[in-house]
C-alpha positions as a LaTeX table, in Angstrom:
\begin{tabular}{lrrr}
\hline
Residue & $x$ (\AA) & $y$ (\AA) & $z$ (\AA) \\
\hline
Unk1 & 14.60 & $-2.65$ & $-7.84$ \\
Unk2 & 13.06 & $-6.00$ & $-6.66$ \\
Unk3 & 9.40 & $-6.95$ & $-7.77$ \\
Unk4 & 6.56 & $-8.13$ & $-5.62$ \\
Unk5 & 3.11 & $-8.15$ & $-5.03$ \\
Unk6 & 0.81 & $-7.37$ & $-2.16$ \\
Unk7 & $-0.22$ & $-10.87$ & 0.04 \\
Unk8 & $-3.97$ & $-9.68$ & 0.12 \\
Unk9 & $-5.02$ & $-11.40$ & $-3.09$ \\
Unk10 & $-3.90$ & $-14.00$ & $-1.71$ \\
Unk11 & $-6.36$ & $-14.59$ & 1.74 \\
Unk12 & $-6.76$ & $-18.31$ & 0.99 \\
Unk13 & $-2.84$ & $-19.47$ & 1.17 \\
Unk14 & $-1.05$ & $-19.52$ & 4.60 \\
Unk15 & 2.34 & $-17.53$ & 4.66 \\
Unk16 & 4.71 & $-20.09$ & 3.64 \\
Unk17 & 2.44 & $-20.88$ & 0.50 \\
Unk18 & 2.01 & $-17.36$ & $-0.90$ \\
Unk19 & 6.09 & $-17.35$ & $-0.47$ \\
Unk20 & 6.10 & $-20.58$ & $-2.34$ \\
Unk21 & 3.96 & $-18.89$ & $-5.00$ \\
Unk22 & 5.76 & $-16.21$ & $-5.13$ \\
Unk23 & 9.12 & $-18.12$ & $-5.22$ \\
Unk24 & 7.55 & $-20.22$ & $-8.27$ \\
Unk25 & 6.41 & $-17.26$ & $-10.12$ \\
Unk26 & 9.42 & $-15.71$ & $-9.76$ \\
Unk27 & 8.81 & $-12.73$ & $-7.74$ \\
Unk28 & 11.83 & $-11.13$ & $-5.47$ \\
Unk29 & 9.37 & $-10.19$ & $-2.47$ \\
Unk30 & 6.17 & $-10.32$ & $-0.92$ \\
Unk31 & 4.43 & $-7.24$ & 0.79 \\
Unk32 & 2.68 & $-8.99$ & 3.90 \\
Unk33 & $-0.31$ & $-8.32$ & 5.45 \\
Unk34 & $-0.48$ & $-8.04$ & 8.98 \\
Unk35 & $-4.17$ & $-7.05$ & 9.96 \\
Unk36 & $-5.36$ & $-7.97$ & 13.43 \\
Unk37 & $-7.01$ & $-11.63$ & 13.33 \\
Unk38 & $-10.61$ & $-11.07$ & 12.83 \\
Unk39 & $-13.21$ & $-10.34$ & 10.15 \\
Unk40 & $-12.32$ & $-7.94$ & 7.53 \\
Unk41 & $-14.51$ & $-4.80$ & 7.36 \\
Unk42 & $-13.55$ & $-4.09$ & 3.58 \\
Unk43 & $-12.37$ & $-5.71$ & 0.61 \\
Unk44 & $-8.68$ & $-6.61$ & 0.94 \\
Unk45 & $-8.71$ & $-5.70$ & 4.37 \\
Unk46 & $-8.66$ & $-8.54$ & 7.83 \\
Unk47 & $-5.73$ & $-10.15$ & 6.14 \\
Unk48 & $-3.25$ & $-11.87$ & 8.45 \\
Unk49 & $-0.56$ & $-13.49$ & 7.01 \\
Unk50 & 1.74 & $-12.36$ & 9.78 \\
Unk51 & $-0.04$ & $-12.27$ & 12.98 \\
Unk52 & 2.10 & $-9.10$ & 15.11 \\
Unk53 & 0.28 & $-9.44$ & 17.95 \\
Unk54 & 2.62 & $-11.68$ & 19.97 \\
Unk55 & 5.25 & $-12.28$ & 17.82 \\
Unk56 & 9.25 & $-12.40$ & 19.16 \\
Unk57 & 12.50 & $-13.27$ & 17.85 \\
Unk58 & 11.97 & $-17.03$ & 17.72 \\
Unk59 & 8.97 & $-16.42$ & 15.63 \\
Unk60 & 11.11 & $-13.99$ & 13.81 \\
Unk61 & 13.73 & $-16.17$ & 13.23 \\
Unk62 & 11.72 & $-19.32$ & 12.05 \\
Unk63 & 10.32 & $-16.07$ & 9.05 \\
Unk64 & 13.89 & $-15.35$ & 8.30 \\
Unk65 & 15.34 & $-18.93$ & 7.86 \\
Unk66 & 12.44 & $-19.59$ & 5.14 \\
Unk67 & 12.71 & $-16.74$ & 3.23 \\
Unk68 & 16.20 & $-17.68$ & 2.87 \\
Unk69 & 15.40 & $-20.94$ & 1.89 \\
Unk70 & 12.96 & $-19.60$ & $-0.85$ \\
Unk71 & 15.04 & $-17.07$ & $-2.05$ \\
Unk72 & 11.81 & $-14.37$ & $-1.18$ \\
Unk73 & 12.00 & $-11.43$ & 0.72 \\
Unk74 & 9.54 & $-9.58$ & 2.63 \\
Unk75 & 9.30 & $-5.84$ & 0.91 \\
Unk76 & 7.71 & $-4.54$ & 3.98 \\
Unk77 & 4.79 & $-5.45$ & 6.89 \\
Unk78 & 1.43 & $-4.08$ & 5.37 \\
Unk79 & $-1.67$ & $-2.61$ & 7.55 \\
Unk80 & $-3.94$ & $-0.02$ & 5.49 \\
Unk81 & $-6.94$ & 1.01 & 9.01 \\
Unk82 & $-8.15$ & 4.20 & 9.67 \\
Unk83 & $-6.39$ & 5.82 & 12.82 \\
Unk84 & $-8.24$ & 9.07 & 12.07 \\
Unk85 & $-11.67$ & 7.63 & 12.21 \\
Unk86 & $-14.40$ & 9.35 & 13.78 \\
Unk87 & $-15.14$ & 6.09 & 15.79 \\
Unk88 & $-12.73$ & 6.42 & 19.01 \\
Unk89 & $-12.56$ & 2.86 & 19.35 \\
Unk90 & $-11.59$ & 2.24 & 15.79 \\
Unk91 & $-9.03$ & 4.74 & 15.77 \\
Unk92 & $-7.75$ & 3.52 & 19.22 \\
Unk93 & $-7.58$ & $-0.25$ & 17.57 \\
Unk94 & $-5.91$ & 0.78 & 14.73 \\
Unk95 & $-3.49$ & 2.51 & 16.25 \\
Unk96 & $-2.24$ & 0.07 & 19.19 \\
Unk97 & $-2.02$ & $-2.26$ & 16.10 \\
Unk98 & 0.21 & $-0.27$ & 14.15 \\
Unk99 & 2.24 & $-0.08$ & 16.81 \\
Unk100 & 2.98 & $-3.60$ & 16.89 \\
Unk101 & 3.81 & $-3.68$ & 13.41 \\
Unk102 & 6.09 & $-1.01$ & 13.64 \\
Unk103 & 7.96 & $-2.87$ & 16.30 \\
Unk104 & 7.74 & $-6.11$ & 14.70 \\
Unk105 & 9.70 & $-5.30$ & 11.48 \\
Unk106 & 12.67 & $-4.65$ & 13.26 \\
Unk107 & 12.76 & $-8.10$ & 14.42 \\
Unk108 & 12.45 & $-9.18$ & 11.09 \\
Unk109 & 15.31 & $-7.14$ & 10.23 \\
Unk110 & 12.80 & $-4.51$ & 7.98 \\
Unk111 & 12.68 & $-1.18$ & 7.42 \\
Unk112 & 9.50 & $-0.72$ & 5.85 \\
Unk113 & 5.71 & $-0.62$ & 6.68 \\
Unk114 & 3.01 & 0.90 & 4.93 \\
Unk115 & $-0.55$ & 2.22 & 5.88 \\
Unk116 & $-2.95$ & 4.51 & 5.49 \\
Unk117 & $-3.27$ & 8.15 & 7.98 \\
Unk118 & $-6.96$ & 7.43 & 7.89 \\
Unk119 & $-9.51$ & 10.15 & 8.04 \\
Unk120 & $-12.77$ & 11.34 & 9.40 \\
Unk121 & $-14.24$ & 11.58 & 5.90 \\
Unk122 & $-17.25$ & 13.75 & 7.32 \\
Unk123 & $-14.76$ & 16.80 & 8.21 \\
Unk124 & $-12.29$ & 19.45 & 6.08 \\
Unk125 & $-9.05$ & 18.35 & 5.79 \\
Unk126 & $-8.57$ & 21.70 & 8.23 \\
Unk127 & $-10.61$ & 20.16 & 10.97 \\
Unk128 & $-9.11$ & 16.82 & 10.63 \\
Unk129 & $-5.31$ & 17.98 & 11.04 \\
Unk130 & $-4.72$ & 18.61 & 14.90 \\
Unk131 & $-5.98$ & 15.08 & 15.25 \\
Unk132 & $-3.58$ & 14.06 & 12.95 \\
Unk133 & $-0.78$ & 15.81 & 14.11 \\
Unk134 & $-1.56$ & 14.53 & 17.69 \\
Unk135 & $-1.89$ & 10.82 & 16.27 \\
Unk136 & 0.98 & 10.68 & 13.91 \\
Unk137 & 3.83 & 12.68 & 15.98 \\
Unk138 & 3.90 & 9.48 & 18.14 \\
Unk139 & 4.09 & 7.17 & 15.70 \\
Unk140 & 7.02 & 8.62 & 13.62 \\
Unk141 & 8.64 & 8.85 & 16.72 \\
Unk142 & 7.96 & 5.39 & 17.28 \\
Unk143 & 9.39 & 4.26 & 14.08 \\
Unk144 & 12.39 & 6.67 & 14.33 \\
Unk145 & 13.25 & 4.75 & 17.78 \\
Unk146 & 12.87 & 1.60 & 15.66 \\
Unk147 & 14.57 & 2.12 & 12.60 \\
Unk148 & 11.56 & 1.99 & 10.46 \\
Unk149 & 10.41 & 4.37 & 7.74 \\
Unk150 & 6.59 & 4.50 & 7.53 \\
Unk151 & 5.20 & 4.92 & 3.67 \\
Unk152 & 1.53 & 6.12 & 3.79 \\
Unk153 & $-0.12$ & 4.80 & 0.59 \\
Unk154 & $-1.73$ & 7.80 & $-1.30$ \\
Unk155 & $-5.19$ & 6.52 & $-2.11$ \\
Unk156 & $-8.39$ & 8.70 & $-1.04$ \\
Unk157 & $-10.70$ & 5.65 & 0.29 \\
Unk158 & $-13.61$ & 7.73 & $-1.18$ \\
Unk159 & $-15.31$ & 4.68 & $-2.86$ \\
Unk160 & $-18.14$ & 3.92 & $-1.21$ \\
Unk161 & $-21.63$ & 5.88 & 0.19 \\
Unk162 & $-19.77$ & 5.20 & 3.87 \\
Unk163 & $-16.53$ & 6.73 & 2.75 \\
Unk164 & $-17.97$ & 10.09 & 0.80 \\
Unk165 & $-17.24$ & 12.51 & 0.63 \\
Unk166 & $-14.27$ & 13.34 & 2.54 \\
Unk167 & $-12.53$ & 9.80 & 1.70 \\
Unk168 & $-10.42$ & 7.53 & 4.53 \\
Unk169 & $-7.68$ & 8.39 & 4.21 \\
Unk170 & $-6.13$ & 12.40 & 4.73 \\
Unk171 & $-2.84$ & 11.60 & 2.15 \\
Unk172 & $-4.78$ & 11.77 & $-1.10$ \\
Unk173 & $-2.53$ & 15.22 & $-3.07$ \\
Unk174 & 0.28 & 16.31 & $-3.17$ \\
Unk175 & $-0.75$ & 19.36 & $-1.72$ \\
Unk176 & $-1.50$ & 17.37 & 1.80 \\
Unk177 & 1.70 & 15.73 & 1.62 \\
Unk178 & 3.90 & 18.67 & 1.42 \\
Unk179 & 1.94 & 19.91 & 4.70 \\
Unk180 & 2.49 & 16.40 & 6.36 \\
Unk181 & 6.12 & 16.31 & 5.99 \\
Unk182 & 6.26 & 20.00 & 6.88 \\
Unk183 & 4.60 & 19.27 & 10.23 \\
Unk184 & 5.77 & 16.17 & 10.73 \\
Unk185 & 9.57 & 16.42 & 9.66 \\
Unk186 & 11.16 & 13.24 & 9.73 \\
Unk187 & 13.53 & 10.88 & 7.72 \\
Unk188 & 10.93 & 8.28 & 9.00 \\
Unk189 & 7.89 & 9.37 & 7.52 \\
Unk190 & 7.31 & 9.42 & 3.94 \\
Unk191 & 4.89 & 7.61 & 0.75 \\
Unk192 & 4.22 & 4.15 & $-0.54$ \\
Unk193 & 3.28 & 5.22 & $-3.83$ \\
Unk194 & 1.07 & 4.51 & $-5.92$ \\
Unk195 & 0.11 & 6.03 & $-9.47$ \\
Unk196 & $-3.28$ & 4.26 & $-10.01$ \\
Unk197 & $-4.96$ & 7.00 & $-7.56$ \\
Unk198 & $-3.80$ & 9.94 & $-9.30$ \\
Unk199 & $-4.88$ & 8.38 & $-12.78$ \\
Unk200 & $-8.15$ & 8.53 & $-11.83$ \\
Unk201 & $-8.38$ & 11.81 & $-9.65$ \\
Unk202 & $-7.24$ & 13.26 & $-12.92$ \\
Unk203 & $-3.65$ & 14.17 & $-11.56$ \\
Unk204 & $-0.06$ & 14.19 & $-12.88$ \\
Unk205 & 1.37 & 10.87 & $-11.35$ \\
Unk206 & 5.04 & 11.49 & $-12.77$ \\
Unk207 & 5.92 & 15.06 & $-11.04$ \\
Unk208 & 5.29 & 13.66 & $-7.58$ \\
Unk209 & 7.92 & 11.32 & $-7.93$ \\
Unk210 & 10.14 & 14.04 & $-8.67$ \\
Unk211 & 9.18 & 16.59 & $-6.00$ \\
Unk212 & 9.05 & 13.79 & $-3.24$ \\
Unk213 & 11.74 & 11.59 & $-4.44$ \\
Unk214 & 13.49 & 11.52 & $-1.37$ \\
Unk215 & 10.07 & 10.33 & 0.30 \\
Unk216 & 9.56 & 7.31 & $-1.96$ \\
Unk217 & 9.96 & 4.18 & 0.54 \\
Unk218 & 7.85 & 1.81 & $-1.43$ \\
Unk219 & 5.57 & 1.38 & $-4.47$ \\
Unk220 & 2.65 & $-0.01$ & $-5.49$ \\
Unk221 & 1.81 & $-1.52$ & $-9.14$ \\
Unk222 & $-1.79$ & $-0.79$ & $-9.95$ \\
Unk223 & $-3.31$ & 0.34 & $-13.02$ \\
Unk224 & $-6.53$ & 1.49 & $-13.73$ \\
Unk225 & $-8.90$ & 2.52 & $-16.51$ \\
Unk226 & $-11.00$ & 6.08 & $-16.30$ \\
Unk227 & $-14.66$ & 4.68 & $-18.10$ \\
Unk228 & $-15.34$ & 7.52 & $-20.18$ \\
Unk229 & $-18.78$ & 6.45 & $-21.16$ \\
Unk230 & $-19.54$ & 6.30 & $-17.74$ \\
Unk231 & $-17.92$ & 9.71 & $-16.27$ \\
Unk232 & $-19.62$ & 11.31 & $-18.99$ \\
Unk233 & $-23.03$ & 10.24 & $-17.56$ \\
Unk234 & $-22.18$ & 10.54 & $-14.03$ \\
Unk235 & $-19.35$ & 13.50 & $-13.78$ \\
Unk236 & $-16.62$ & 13.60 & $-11.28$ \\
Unk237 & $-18.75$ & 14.37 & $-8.08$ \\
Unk238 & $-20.05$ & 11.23 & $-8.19$ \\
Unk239 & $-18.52$ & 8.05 & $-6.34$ \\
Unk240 & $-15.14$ & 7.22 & $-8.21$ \\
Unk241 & $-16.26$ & 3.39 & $-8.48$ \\
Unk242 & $-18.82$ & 4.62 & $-10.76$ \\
Unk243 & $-16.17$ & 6.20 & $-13.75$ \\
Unk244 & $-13.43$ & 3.97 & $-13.16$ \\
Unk245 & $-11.95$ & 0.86 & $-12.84$ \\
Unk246 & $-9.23$ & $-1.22$ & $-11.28$ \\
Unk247 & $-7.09$ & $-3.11$ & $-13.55$ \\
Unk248 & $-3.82$ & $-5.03$ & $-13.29$ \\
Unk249 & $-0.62$ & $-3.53$ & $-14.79$ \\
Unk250 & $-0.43$ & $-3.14$ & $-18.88$ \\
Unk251 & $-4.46$ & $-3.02$ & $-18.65$ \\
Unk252 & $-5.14$ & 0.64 & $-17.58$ \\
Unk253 & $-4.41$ & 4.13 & $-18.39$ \\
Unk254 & $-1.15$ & 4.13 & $-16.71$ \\
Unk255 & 2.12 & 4.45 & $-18.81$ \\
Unk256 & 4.75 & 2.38 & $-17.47$ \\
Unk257 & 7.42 & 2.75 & $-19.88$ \\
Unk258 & 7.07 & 6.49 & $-18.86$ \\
Unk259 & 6.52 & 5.40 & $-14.81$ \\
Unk260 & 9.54 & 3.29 & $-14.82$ \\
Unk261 & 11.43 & 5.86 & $-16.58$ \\
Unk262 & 11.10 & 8.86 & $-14.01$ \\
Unk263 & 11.32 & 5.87 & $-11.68$ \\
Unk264 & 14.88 & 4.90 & $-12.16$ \\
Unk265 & 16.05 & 8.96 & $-13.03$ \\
Unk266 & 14.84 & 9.95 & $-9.36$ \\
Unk267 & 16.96 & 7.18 & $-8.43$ \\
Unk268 & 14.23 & 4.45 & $-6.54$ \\
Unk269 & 16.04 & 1.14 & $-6.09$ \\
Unk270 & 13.42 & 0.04 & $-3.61$ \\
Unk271 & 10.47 & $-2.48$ & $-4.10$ \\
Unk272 & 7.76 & $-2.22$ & $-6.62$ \\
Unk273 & 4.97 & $-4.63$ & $-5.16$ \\
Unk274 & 1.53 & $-5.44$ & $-7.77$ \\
Unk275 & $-1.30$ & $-4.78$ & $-5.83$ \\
Unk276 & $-4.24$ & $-6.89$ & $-7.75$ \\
Unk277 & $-7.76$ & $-4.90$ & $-7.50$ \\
Unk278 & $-9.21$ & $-6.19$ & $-10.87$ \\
Unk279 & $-12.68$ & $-7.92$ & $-10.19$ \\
Unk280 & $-12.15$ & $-9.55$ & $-14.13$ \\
Unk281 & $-9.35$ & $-11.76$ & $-12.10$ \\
Unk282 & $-11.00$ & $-12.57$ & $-8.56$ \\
Unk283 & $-13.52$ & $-15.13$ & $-8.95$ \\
Unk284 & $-11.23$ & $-18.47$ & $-7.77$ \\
Unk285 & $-7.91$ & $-18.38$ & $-6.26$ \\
Unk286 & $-6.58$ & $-20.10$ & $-9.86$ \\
Unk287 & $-7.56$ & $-16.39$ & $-11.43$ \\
Unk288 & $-5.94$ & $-14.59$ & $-8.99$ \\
Unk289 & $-3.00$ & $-16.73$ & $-9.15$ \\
Unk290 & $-2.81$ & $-15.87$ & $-12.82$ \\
Unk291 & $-3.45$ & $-12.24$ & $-12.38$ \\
Unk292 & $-0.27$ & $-12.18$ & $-10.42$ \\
Unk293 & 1.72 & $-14.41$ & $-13.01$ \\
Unk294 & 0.16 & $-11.92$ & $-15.73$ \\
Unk295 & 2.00 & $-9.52$ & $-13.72$ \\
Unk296 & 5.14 & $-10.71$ & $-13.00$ \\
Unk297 & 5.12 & $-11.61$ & $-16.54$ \\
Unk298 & 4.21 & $-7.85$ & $-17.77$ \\
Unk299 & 6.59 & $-5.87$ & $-15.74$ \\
Unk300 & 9.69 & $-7.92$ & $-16.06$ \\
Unk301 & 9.74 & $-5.71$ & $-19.49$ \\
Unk302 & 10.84 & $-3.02$ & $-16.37$ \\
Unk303 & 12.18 & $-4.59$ & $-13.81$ \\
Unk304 & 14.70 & $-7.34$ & $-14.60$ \\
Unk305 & 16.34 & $-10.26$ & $-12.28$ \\
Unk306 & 19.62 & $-10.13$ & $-10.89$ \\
Unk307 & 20.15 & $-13.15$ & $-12.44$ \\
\hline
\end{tabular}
């Protein structure tokens, strides 16, 4: 397994410097972030630290020669819109854009890129699933052609007022993946995982890497910590920000000792990437620079170096 972290803590450094950072931390990869330039319409969204949107093989190969020279790999191209929304021209936008990223990480000689399948959050999961059988057949097939497996992050997007109650994003249980891959059969199409979401949906997040083993094409490290003071005041229907709360790995209710464990027996050698969502670390860039060390530091107990 190689360890990384997700680029979009990271909004202030330019490519090459979040590979430095990540090269002086120690870190074996970098999930990038390769959102359309323009203003971000979410927290840890809008960030471009690979712009797709003309990029060749020169640009490609200028990529290549430095993370060679900093010893850093790229885990995967990263781009987390909503193709399902009920806004045609969002859901047109974000889906020419994914596009481009799934032809782009060829030419960076990748495999993997992760999103979300989006959702309009104001319908069933019924009603929402010939749209996203006539969205998502295309771009499997798309990243079949290319040689690219697609891992569609698990987390509901049913945080905010604007995102209730249906949530952003249709891959939320495993339940709805089993239909996905059903309907969508491909060696192409399958989860970047990660066991923060089921924590606080109040889910088993060890079985599911069991049943969909074979589907596990990335993974993200985020814990998180269910508030029981508050959930006791406000109950589960309410908005999930209001019971729990982000937290970076060792800080939350997840167990890693038991993660990593059914990790390695369903045989995962692929990247685990720390995706930093903990407000206690985002004031200045120094903090979340530390958050990530704190990280890298923490899960080393899992993952070790080659070296």
């Amino acid at each position: 397994m190689q360890l990384g972290f997700v680029s979009a803590i990271l909004p202030d450094l330019s490519f090459d410097d979040t590979l430095k950072f990540a090269a002086r931390t120690g870190y074996d990869c970098v999930e990038i972030m390769c959102w359309p330039p323009g203003k971000a319409d979410r927290r840890y969204a809008g960030i471009t630290h690979l712009d797709v949107t003309r990029f060749d093989k020169v640009q490609a190969a200028r990529i290549l020669e430095r993370t060679a020279e900093l010893q850093v790999d790229i885990s995967g191209l990263g781009y987390y819109p909503n193709a399902l929304s009920h806004d045609p021209q969002e859901a047109a936008v974000a889906v020419e854009h994914l596009r481009k990223v799934i032809t782009a990480a060829p030419l960076l000689g990748l495999t993997r890129v992760n999103t979300f399948i989006g959702r309009d959050w104001k319908l069933s999961v019924a009603d929402n699933w010939p749209r996203f059988l006539e969205t998502w057949r295309p771009l499997i097939k798309l990243a079949e052609d290319n040689g690219v497996k697609v891992g569609i992050e698990n987390c509901p997007m049913t945080f905010t007022a604007d995102e209730w109650p249906g949530g952003k994003n249709l891959a939320s249980t495993p339940a709805i993946w089993r239909r996905m891959f059903h309907d969508i059969p491909s060696d192409s199409f399958g989860l970047n995982y990660d066991p923060s979401h089921m924590v606080w949906q109040f889910m088993d997040y060890l079985e599911p890497m069991r049943e969909f083993r074979d589907k596990l094409f990335h993974i993200h490290a985020k814990d998180v910590r269910v508030d029981w003071h508050k959930l006791n005041q406000v109950g589960t229907l309410a908005h999930p920000n209001e019971y729990h709360t982000p937290k970076l790995p060792g800080m939350g209710d997840v167990d890693w000792g038991k993660f990593f464990s059914v990790l390695t027996d369903v045989g995962y050698r692929g990247p685990v990437c720390v995706e930093v969502e903990d407000r206690a670390y985002e004031g200045t860039l120094e903090r979340r620079q530390a958050s990530l060390r704190q990280s890298h530091t923490y899960l080393r107990n899992f993952i070790p170096t080659d070296a």
